[in-house]
N, C-alpha and C positions, 0 to 999 in steps of 0.2 A: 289358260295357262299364264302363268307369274312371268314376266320376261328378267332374263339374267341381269339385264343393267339395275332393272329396280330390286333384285336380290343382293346383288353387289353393292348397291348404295345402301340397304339398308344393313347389312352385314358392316360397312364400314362405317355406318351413321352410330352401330352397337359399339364399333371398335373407339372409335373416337370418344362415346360419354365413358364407355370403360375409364379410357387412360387418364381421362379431363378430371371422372372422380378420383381415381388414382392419383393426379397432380394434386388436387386439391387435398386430399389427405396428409400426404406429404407435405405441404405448405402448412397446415394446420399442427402440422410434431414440428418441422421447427418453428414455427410461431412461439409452442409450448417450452417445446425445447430452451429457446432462446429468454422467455419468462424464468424459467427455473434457472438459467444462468445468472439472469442481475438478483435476483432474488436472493440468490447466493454470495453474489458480490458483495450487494449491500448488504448480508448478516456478516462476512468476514469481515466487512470496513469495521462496521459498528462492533466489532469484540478488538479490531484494531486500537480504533477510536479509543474507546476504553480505556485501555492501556495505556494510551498517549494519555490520557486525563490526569491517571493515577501518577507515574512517573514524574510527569509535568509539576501536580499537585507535590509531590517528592522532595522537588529541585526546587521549588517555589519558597518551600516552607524548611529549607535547606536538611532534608534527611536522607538528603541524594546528593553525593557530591556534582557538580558541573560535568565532569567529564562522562561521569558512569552515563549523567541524565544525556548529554549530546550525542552520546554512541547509541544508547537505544533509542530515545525519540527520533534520530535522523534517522535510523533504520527503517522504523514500526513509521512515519510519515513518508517512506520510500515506497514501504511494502502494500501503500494503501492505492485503490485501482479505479481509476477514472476512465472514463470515454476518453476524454480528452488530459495531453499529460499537462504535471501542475508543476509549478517550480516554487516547492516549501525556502528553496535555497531561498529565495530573494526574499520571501515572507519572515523567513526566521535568521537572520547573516547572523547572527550571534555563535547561535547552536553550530549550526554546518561548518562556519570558520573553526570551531571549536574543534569539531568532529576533525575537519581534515589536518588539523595538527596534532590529533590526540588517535588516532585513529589505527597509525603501524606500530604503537609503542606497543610493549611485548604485556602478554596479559596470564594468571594462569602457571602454568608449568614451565614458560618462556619465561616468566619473567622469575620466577626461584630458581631460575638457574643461572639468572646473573647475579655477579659478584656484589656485594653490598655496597659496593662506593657509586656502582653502576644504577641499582638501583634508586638510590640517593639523589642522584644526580635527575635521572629521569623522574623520579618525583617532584623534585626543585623546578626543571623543567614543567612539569604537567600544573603545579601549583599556579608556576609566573602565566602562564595561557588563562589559566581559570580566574587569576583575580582581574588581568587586563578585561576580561570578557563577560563579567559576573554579573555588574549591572545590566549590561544588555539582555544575557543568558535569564535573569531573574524575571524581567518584563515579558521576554518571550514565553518563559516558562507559563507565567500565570495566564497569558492567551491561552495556549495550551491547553491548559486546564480546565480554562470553555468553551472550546473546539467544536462544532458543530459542525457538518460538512453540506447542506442541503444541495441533492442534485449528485451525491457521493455513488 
């Protein structure tokens, strides 16, 4: 006859590769799991990217006003996803300075509902930021433009 201790040990020796290959399963989907996430990061950068290229190329070659170009490329370089965060601020001061003065003026349906002297004025305003900032905005732009990210 079997004695219980060795029925018991091997009952629990079953229990144990059980759960060990259970763990290991598990470890193997998010392995997978965690693949198919950068995977996806990096095709969202790169349709990001993109669009920063194009924009960039936009404002470079002046078919994009300055400001239109600083409000979406600070956007579309905000919305882009690193392991580790990036600060475009310091890379690009042109654009972001630009952005954050250009950025609550009214756009759209806000802005046809101001009075015409209003508008006027806030264009006058938005012009004097763009020429102070043009040269700089122009260089930054055309980096921009060949924007690579390796490591994105």
């Amino acid at each position: 006859m079997i004695p219980a201790w060795l029925i018991a040990a091997l009952v629990g020796g079953l229990i144990i590769l059980a759960l060990a290959i259970y763990a290991g399963k598990l470890l193997a989907q998010v392995k997978l799991q965690r693949l198919h996430q950068a995977q996806a990061v990096s095709a969202r950068n790169e349709r990001i990217l993109e669009s920063i290229r194009t924009i960039a190329l936009a404002v470079s070659q002046e078919q994009c006003n300055e400001s239109e170009g600083a409000i979406r490329l600070t956007n579309l370089l905000n919305a882009l996803q690193f392991s580790e965060p990036r600060d475009f601020g310091s890379d690009y001061p042109a654009l972001y300075t630009l952005y954050e003065k250009v950025k609550d003026m009214p756009t759209h349906q806000a802005r046809q509902e101001l009075k015409r002297n209003e508008i006027m004025r806030l264009d006058v305003q938005r012009a004097g930021f763009e020429l102070e900032l043009a040269a700089q905005i122009k260089i930054e732009a055309k980096a921009l433009a060949g924007l690579t990210l390796p490591g994105a």
